[in-house]
mmJSON file of the N, C-alpha and C atoms, coordinates in Angstrom:
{"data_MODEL":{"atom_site":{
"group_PDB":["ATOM","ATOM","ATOM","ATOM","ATOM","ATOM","ATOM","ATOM","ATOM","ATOM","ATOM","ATOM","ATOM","ATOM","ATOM","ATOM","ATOM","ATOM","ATOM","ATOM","ATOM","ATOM","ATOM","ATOM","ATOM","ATOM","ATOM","ATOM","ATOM","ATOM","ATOM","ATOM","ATOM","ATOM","ATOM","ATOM","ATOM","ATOM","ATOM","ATOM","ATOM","ATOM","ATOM","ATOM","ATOM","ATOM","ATOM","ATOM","ATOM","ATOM","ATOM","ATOM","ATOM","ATOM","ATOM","ATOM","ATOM","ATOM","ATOM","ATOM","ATOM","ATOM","ATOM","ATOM","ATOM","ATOM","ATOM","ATOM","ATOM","ATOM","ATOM","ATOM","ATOM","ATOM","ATOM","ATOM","ATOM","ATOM","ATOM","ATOM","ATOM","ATOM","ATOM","ATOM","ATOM","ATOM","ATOM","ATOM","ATOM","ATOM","ATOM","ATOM","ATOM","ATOM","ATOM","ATOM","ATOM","ATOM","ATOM","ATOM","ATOM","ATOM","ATOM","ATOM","ATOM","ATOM","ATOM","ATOM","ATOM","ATOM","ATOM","ATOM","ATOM","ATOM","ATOM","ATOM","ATOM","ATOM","ATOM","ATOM","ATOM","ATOM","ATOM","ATOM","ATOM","ATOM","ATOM","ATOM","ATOM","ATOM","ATOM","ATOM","ATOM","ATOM","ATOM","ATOM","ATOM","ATOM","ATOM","ATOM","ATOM","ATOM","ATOM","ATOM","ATOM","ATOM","ATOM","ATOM","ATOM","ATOM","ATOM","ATOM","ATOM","ATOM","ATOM","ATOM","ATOM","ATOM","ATOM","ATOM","ATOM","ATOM","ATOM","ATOM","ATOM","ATOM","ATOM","ATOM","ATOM","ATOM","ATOM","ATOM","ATOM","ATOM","ATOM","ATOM","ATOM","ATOM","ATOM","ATOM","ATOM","ATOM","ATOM","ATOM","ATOM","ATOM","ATOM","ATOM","ATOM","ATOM","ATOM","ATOM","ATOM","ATOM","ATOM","ATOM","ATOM","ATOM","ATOM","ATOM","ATOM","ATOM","ATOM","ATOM","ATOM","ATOM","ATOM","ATOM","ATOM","ATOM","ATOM","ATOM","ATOM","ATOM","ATOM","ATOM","ATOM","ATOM","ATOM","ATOM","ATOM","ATOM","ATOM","ATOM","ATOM","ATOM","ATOM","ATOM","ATOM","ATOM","ATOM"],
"id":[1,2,3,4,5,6,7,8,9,10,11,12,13,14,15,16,17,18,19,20,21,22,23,24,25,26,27,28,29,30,31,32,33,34,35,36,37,38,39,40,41,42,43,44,45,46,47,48,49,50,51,52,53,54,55,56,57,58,59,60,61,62,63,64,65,66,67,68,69,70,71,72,73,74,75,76,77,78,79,80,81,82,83,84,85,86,87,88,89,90,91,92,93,94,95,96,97,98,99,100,101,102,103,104,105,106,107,108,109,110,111,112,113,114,115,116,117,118,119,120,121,122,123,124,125,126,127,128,129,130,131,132,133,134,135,136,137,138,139,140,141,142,143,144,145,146,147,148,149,150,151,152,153,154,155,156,157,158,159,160,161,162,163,164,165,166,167,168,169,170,171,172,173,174,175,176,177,178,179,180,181,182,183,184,185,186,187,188,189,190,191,192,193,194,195,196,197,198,199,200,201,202,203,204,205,206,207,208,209,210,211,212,213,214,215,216,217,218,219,220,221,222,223,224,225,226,227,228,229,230,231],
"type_symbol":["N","C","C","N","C","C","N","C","C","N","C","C","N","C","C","N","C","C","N","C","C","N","C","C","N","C","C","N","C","C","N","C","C","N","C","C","N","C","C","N","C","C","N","C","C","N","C","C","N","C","C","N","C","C","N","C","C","N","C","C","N","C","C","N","C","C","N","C","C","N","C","C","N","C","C","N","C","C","N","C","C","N","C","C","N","C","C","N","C","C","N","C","C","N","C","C","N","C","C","N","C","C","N","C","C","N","C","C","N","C","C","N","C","C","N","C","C","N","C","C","N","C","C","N","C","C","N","C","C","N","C","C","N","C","C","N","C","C","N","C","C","N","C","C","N","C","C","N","C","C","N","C","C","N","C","C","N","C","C","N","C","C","N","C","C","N","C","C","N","C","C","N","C","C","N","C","C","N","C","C","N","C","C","N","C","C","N","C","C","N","C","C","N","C","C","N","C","C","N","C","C","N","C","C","N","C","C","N","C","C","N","C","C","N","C","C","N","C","C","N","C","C","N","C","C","N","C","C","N","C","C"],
"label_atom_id":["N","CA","C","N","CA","C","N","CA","C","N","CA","C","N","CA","C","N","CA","C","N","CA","C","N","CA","C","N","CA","C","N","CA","C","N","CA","C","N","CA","C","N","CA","C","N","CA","C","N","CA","C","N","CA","C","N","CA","C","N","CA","C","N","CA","C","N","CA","C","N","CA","C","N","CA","C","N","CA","C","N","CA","C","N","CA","C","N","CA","C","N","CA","C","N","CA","C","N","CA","C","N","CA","C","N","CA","C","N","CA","C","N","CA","C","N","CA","C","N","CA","C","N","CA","C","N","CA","C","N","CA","C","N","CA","C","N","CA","C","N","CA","C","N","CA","C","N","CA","C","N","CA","C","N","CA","C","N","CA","C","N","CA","C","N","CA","C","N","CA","C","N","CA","C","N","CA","C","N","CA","C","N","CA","C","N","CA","C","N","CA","C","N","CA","C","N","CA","C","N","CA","C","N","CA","C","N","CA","C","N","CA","C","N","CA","C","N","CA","C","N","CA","C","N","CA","C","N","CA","C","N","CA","C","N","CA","C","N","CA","C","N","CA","C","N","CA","C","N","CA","C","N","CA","C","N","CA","C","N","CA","C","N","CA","C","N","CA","C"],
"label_alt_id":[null,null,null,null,null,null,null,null,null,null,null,null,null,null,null,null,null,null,null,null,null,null,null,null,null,null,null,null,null,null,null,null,null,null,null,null,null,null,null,null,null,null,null,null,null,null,null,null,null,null,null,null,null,null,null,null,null,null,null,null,null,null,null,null,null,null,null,null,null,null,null,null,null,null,null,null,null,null,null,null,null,null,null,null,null,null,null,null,null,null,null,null,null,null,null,null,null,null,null,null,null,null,null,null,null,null,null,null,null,null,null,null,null,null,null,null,null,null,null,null,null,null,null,null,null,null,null,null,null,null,null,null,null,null,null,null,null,null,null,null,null,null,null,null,null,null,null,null,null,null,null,null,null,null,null,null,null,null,null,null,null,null,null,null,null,null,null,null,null,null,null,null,null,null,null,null,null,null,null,null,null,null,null,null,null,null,null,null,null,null,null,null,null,null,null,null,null,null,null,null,null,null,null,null,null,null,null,null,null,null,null,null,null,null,null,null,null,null,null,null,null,null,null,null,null,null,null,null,null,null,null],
"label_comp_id":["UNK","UNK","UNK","UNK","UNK","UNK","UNK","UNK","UNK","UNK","UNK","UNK","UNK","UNK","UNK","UNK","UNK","UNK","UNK","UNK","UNK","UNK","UNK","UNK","UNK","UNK","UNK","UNK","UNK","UNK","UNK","UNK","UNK","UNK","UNK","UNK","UNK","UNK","UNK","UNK","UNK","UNK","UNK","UNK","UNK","UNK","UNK","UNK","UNK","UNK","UNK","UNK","UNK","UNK","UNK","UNK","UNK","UNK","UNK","UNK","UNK","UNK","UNK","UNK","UNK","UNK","UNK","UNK","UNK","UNK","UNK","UNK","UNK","UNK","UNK","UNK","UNK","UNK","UNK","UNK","UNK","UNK","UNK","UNK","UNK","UNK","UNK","UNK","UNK","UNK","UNK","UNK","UNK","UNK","UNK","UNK","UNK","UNK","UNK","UNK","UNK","UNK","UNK","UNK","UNK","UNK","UNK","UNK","UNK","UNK","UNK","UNK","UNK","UNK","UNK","UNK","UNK","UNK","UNK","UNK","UNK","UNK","UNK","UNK","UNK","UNK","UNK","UNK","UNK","UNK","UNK","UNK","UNK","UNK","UNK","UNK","UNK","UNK","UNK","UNK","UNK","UNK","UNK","UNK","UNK","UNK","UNK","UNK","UNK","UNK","UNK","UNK","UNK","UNK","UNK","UNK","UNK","UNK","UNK","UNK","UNK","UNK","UNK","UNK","UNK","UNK","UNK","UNK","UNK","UNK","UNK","UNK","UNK","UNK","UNK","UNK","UNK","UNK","UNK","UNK","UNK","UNK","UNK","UNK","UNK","UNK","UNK","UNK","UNK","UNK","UNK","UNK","UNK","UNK","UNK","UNK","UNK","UNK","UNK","UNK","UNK","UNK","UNK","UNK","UNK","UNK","UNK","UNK","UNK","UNK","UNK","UNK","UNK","UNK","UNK","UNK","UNK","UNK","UNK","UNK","UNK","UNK","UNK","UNK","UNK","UNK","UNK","UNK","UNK","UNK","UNK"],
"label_asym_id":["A","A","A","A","A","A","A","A","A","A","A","A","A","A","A","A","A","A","A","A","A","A","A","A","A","A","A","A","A","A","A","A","A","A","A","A","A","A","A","A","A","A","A","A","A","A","A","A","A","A","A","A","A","A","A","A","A","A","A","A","A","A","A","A","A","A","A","A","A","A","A","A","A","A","A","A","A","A","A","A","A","A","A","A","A","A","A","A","A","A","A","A","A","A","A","A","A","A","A","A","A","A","A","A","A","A","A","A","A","A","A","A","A","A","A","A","A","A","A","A","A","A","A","A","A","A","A","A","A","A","A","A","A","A","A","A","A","A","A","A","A","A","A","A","A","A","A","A","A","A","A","A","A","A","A","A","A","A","A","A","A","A","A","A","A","A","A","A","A","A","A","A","A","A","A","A","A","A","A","A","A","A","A","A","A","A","A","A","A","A","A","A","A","A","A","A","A","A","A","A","A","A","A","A","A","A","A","A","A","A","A","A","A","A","A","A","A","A","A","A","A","A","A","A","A","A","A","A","A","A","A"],
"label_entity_id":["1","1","1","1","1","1","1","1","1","1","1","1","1","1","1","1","1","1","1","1","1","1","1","1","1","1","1","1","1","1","1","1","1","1","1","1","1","1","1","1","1","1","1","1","1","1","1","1","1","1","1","1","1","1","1","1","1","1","1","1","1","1","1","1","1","1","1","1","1","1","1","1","1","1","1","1","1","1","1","1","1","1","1","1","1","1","1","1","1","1","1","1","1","1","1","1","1","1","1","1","1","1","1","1","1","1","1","1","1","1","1","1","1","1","1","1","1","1","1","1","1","1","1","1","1","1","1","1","1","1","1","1","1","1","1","1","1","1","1","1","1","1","1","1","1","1","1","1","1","1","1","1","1","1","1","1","1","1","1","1","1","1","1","1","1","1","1","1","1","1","1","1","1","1","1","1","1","1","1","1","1","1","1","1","1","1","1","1","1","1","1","1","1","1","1","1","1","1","1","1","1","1","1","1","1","1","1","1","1","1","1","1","1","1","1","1","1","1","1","1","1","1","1","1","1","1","1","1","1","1","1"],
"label_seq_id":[1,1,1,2,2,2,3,3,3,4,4,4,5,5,5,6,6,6,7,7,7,8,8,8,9,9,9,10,10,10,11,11,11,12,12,12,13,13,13,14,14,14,15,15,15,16,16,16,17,17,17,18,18,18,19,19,19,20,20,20,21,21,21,22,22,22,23,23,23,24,24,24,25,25,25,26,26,26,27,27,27,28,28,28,29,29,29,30,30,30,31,31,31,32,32,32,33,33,33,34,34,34,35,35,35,36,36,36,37,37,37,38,38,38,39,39,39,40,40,40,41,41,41,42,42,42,43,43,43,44,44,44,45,45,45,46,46,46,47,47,47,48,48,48,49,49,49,50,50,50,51,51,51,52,52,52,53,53,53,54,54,54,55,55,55,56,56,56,57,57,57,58,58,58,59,59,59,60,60,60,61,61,61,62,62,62,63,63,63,64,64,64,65,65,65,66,66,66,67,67,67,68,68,68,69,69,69,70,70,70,71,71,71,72,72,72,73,73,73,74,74,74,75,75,75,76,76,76,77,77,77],
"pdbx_PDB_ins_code":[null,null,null,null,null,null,null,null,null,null,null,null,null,null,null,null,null,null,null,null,null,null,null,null,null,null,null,null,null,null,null,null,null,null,null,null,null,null,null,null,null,null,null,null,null,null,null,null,null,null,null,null,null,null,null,null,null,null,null,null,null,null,null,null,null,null,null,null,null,null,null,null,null,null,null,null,null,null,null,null,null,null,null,null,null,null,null,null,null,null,null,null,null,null,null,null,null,null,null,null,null,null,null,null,null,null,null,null,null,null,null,null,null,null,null,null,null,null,null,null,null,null,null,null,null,null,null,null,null,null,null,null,null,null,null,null,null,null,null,null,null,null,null,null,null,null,null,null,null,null,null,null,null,null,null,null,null,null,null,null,null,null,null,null,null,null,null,null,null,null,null,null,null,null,null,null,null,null,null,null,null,null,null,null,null,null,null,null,null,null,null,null,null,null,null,null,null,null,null,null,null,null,null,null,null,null,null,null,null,null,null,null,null,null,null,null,null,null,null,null,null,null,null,null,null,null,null,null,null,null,null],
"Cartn_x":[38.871,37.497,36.96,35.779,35.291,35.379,34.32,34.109,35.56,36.465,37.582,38.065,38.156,38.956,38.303,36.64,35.796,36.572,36.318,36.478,38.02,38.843,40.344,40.46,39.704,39.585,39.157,37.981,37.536,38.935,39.246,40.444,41.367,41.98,43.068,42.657,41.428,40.657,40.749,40.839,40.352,40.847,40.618,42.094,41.373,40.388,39.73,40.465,41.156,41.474,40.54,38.929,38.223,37.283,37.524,37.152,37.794,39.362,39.932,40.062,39.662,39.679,38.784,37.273,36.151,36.116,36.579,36.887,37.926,38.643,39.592,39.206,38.555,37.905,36.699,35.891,35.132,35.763,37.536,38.495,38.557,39.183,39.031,38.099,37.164,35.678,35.635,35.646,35.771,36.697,37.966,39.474,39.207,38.794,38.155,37.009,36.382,34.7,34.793,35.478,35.828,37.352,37.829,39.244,39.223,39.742,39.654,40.457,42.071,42.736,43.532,44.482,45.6,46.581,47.65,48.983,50.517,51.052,51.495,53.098,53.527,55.223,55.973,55.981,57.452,56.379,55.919,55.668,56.338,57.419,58.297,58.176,57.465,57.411,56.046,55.264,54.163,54.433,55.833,55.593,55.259,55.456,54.703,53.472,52.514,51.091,50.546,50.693,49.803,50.836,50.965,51.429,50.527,49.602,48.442,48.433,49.518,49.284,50.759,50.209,51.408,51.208,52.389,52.237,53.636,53.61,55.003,55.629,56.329,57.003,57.375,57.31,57.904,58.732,60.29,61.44,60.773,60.027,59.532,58.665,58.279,56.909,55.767,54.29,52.93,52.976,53.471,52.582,51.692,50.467,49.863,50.541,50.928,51.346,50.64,50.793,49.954,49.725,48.812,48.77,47.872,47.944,46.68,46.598,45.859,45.718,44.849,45.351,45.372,43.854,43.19,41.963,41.848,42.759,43.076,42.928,43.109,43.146,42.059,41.615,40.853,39.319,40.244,38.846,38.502,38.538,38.301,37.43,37.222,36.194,35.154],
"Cartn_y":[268.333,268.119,266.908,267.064,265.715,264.667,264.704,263.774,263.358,263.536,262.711,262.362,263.062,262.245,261.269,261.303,260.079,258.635,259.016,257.941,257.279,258.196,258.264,256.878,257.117,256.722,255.482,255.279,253.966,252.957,253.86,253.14,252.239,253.378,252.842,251.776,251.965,250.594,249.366,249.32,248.182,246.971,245.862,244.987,244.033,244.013,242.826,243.61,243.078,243.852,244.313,243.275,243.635,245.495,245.23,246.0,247.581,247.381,248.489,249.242,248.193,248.642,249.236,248.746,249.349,250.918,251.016,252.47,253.676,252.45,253.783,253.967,252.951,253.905,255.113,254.764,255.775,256.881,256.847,258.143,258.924,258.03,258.896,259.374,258.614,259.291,260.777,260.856,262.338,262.99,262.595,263.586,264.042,263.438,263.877,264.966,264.609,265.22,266.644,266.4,267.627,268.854,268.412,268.732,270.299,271.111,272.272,272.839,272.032,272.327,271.029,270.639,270.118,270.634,270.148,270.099,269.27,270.147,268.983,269.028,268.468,268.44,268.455,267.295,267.306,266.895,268.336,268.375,267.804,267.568,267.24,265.456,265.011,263.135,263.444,264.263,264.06,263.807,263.778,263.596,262.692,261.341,259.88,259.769,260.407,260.667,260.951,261.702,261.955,262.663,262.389,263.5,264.802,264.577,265.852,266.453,266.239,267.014,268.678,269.379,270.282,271.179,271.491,272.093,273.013,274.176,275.113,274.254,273.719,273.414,274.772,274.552,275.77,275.181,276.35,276.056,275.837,276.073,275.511,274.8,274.122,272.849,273.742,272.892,273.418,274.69,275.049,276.091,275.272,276.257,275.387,275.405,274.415,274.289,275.157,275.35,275.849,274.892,273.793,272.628,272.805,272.561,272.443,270.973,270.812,269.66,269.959,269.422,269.768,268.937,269.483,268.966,267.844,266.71,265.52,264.533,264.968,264.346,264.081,263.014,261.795,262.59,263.408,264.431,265.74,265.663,266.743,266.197,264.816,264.456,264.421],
"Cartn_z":[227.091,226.715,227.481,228.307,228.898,228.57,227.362,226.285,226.099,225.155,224.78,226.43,227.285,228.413,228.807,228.896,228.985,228.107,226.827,225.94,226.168,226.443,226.852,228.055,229.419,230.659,230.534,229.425,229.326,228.5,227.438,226.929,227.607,228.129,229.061,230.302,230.474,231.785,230.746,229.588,229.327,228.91,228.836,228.887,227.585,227.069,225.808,224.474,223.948,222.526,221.727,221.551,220.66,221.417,222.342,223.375,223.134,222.982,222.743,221.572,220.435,218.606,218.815,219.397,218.815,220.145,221.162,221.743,220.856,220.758,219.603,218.56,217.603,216.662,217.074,218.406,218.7,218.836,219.518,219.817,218.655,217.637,215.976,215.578,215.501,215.007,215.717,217.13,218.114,217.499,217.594,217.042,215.303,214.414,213.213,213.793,214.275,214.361,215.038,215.776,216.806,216.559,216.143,215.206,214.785,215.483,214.915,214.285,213.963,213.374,212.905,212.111,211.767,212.087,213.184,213.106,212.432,211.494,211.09,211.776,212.534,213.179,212.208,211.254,210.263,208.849,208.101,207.128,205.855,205.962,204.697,204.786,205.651,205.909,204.813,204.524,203.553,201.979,201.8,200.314,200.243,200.951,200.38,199.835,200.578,200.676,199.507,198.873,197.797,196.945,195.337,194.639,194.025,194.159,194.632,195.623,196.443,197.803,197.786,197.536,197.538,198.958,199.373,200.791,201.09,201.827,202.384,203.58,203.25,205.035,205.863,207.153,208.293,208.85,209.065,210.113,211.175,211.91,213.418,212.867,214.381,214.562,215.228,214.912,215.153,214.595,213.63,212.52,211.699,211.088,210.326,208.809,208.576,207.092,206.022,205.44,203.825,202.64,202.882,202.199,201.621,200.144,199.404,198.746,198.039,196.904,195.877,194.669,193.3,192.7,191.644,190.991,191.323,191.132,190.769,191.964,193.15,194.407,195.087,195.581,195.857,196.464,197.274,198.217,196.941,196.214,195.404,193.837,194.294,193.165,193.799],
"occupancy":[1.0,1.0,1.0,1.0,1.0,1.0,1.0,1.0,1.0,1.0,1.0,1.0,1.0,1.0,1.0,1.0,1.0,1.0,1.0,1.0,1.0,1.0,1.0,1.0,1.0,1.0,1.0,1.0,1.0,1.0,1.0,1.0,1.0,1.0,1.0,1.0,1.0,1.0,1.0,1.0,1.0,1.0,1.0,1.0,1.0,1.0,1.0,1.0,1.0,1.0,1.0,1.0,1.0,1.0,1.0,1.0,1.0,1.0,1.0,1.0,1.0,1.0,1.0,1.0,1.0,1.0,1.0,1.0,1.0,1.0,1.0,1.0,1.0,1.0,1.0,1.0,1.0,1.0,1.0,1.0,1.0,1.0,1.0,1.0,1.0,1.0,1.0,1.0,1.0,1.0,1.0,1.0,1.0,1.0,1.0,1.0,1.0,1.0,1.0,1.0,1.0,1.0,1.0,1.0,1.0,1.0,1.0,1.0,1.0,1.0,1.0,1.0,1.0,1.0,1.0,1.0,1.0,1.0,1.0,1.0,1.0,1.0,1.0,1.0,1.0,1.0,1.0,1.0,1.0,1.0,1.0,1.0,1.0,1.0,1.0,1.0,1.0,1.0,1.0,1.0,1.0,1.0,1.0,1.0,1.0,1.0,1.0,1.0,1.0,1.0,1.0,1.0,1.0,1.0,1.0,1.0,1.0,1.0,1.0,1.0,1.0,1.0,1.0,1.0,1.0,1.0,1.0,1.0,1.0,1.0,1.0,1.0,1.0,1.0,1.0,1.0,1.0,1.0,1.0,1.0,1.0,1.0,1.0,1.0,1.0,1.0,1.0,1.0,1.0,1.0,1.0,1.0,1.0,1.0,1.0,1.0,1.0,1.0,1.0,1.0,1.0,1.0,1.0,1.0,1.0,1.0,1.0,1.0,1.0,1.0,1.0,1.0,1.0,1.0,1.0,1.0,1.0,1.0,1.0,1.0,1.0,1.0,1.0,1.0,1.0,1.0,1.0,1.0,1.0,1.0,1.0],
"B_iso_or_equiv":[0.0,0.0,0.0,0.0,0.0,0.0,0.0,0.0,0.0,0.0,0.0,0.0,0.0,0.0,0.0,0.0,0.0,0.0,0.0,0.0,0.0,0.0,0.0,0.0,0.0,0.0,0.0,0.0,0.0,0.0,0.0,0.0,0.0,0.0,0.0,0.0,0.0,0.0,0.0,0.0,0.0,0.0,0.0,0.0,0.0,0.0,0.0,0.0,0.0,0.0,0.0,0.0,0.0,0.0,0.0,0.0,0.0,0.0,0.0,0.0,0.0,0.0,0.0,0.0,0.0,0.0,0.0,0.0,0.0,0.0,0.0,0.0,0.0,0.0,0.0,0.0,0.0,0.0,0.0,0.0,0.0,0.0,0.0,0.0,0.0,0.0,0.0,0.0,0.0,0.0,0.0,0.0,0.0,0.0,0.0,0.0,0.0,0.0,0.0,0.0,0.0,0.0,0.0,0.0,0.0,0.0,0.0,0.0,0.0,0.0,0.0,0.0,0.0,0.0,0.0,0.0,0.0,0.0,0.0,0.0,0.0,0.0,0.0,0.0,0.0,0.0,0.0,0.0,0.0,0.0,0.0,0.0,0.0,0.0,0.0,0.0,0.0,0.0,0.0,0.0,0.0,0.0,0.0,0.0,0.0,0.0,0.0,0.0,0.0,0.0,0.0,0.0,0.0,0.0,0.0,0.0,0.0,0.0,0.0,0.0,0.0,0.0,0.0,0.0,0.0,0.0,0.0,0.0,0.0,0.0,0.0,0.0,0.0,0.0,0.0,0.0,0.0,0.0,0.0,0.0,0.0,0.0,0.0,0.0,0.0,0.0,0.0,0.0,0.0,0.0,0.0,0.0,0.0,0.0,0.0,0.0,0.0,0.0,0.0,0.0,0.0,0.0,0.0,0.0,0.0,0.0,0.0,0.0,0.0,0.0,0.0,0.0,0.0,0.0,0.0,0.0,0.0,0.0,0.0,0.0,0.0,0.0,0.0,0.0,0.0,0.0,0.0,0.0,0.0,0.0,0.0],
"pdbx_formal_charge":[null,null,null,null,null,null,null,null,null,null,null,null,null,null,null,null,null,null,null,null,null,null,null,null,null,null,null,null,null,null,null,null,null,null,null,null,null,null,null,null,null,null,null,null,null,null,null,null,null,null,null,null,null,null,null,null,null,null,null,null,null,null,null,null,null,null,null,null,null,null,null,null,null,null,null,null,null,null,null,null,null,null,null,null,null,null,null,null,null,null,null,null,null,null,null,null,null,null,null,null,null,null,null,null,null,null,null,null,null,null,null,null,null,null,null,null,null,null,null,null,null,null,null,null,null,null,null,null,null,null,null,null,null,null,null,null,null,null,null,null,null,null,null,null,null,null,null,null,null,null,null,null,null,null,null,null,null,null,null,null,null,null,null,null,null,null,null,null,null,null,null,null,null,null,null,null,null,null,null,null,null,null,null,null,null,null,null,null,null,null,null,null,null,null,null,null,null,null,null,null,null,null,null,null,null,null,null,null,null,null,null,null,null,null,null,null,null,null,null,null,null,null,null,null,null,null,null,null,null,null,null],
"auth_seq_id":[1,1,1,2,2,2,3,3,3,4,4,4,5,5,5,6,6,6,7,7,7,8,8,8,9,9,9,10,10,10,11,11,11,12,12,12,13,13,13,14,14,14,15,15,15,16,16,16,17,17,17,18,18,18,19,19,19,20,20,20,21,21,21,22,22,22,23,23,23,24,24,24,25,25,25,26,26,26,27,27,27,28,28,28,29,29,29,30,30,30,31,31,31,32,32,32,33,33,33,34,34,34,35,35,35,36,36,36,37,37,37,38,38,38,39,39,39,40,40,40,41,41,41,42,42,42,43,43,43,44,44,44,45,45,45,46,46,46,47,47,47,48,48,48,49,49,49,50,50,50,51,51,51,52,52,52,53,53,53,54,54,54,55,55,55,56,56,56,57,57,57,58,58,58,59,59,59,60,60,60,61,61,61,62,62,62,63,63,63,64,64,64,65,65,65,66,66,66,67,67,67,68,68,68,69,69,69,70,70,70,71,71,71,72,72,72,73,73,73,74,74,74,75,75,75,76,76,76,77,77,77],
"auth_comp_id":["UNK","UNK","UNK","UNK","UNK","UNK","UNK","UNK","UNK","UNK","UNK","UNK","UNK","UNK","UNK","UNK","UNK","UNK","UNK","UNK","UNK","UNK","UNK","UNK","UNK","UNK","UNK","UNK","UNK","UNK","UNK","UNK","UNK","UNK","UNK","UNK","UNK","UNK","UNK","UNK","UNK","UNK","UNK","UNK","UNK","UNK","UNK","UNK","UNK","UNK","UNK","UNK","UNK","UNK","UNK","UNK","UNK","UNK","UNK","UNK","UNK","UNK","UNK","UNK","UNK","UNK","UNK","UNK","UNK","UNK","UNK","UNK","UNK","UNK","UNK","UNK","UNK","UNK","UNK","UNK","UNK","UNK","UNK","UNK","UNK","UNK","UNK","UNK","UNK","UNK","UNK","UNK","UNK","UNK","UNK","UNK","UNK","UNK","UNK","UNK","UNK","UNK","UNK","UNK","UNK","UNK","UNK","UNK","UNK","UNK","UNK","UNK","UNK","UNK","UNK","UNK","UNK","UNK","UNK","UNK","UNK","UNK","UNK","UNK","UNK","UNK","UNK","UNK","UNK","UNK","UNK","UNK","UNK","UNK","UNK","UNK","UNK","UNK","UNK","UNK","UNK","UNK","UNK","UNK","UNK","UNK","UNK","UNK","UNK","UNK","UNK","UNK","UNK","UNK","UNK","UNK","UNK","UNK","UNK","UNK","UNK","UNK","UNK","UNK","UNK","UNK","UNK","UNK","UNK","UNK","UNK","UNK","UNK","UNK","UNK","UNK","UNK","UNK","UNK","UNK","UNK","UNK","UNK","UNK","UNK","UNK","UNK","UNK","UNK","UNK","UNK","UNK","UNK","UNK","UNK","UNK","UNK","UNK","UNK","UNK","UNK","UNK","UNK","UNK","UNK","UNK","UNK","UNK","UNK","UNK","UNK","UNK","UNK","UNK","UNK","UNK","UNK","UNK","UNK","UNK","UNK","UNK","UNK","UNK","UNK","UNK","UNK","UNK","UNK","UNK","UNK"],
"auth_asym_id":["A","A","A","A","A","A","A","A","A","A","A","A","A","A","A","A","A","A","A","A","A","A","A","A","A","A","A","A","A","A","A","A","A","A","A","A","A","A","A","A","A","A","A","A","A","A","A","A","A","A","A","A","A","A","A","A","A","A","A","A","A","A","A","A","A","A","A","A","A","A","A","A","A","A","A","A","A","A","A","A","A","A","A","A","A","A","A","A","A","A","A","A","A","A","A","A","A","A","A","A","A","A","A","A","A","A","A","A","A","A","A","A","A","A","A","A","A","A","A","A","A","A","A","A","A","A","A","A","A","A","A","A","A","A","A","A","A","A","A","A","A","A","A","A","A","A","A","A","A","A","A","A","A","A","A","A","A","A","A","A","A","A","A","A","A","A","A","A","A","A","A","A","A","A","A","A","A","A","A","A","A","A","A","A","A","A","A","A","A","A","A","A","A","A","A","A","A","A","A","A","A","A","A","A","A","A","A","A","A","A","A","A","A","A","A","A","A","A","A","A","A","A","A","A","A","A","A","A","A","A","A"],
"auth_atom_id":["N","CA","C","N","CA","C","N","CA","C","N","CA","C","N","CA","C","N","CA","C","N","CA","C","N","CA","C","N","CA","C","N","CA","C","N","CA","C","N","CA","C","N","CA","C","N","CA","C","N","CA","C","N","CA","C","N","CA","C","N","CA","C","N","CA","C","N","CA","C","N","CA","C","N","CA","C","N","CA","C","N","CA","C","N","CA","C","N","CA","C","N","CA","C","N","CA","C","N","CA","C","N","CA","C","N","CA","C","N","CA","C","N","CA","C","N","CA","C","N","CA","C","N","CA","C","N","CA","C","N","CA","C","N","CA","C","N","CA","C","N","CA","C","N","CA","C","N","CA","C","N","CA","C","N","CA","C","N","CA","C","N","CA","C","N","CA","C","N","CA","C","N","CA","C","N","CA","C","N","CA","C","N","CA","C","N","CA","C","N","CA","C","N","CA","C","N","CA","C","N","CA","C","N","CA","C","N","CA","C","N","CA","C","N","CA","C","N","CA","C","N","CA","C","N","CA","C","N","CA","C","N","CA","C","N","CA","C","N","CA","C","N","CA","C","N","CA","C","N","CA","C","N","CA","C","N","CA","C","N","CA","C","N","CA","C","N","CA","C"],
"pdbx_PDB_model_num":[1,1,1,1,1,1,1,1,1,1,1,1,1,1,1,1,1,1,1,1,1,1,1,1,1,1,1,1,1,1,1,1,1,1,1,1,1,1,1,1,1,1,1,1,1,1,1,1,1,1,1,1,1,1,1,1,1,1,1,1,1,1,1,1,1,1,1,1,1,1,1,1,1,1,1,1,1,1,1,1,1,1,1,1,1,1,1,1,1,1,1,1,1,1,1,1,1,1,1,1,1,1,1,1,1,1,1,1,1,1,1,1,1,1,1,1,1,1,1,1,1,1,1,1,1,1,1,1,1,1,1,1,1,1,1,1,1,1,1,1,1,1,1,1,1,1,1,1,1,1,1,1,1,1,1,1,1,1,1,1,1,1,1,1,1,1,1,1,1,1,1,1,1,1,1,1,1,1,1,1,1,1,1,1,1,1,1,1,1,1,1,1,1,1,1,1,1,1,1,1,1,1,1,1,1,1,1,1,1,1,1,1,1,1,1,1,1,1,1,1,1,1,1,1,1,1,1,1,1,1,1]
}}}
C-alpha cells in the first residue's frame, strides 16, 4: 500500500525520537484504520488479555481464529 510504505519510509529516515513516536502512532492509526483482517500467530498467548475473551485456537498459523467476547467485555458496553 503506498500510503503505509510512505509513512513506513519517513519512519525509518528519521533520527529525533519525538519525531518517530508521533510517525508511529500515525503507522497505527493506518494499520487499525485500514486493517482488513486480524491475524493471530500464537492464539493461546491471549489468555492474559481478557477473561471475556473466548476464542478456538488452530494447529497452523495465519488462520483466522474464532474469537469472540462475552456481554461483559470492555468493547461491548
Amino acid at each position: 500500500m503506498p500510503a503505509f510504505a510512505s509513512l513506513y519510509a519517513r519512519l525509518v529516515g528519521e533520527t529525533a525520537r519525538l519525531k518517530q513516536a508521533e510517525i508511529s502512532h500515525q503507522i497505527d492509526k493506518f494499520v487499525h484504520d485500514e486493517a482488513l483482517a486480524l491475524f493471530l500467530c500464537a492464539p493461546q498467548a491471549l489468555y492474559a488479555v481478557n477473561k471475556e475473551v473466548d476464542f478456538t485456537p488452530h494447529a497452523t498459523t495465519f488462520e483466522l481464529a474464532q474469537t469472540k467476547v462475552s456481554a461483559k467485555h470492555w468493547s461491548r458496553r
